[in-house]
C-alpha positions in Angstrom: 0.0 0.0 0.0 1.7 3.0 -1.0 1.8 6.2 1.0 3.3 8.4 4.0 4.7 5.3 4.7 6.0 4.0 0.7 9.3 4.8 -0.2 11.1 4.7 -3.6 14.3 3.7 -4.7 17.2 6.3 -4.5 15.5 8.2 -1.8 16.9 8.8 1.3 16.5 6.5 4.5 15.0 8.7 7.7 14.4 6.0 10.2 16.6 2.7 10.3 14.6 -0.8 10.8 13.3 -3.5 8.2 11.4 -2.5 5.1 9.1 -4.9 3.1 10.0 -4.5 -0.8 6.8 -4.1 -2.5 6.4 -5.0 -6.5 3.5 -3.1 -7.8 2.3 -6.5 -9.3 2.4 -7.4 -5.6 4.6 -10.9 -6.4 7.8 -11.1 -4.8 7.6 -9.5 -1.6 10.6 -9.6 0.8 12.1 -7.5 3.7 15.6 -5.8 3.7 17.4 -3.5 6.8 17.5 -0.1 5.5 19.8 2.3 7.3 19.0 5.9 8.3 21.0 8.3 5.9 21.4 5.6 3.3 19.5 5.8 -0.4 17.1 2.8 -0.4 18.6 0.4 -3.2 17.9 0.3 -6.6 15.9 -3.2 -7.0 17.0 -5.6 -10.5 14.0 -4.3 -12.4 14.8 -0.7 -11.9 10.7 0.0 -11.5 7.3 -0.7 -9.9 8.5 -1.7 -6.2 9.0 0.1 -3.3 9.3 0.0 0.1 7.4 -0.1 3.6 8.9 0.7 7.0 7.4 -2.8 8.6 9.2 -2.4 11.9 11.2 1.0 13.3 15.0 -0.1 14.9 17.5 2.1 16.5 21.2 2.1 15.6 23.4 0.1 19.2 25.9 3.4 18.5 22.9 5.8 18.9 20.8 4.1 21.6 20.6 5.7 24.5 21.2 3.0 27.1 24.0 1.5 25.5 26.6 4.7 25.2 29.1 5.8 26.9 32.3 3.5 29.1 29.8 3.2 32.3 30.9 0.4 34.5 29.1 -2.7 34.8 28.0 -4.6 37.6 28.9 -8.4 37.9 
């Protein structure tokens, strides 16, 4: 379903997490890890897909709770 949420090849990634790739015939379907401030990839037939954020994931070197050298308990 195409939309705020459908994204075409070449533009550029906002928000990392897994995309479902989306053939306008509606064959084919898959899911790929797009990353935030990457193009989304040019797909073999070079038209009719595009893709859907399925599920939103934050980068480990940008999550909050795990930056910095903070000591660990045992």
């Amino acid at each position: 379903m195409a939309g705020d949420n459908s994204f075409k090849p070449g533009e550029i990634v906002k928000t990392s997490g897994i995309y479902s790739v989306v053939h306008d015939d509606g064959k084919g379907t898959f899911e790929v890890t797009c990353v935030e401030g990457e193009h989304f990839p040019p797909t073999r037939s070079g038209k009719g897909a595009h893709f859907e954020l399925k599920y939103a994931a934050t980068h480990s070197h940008r999550h909050d709770q795990l930056k910095g050298t903070e000591q660990r308990s045992s």
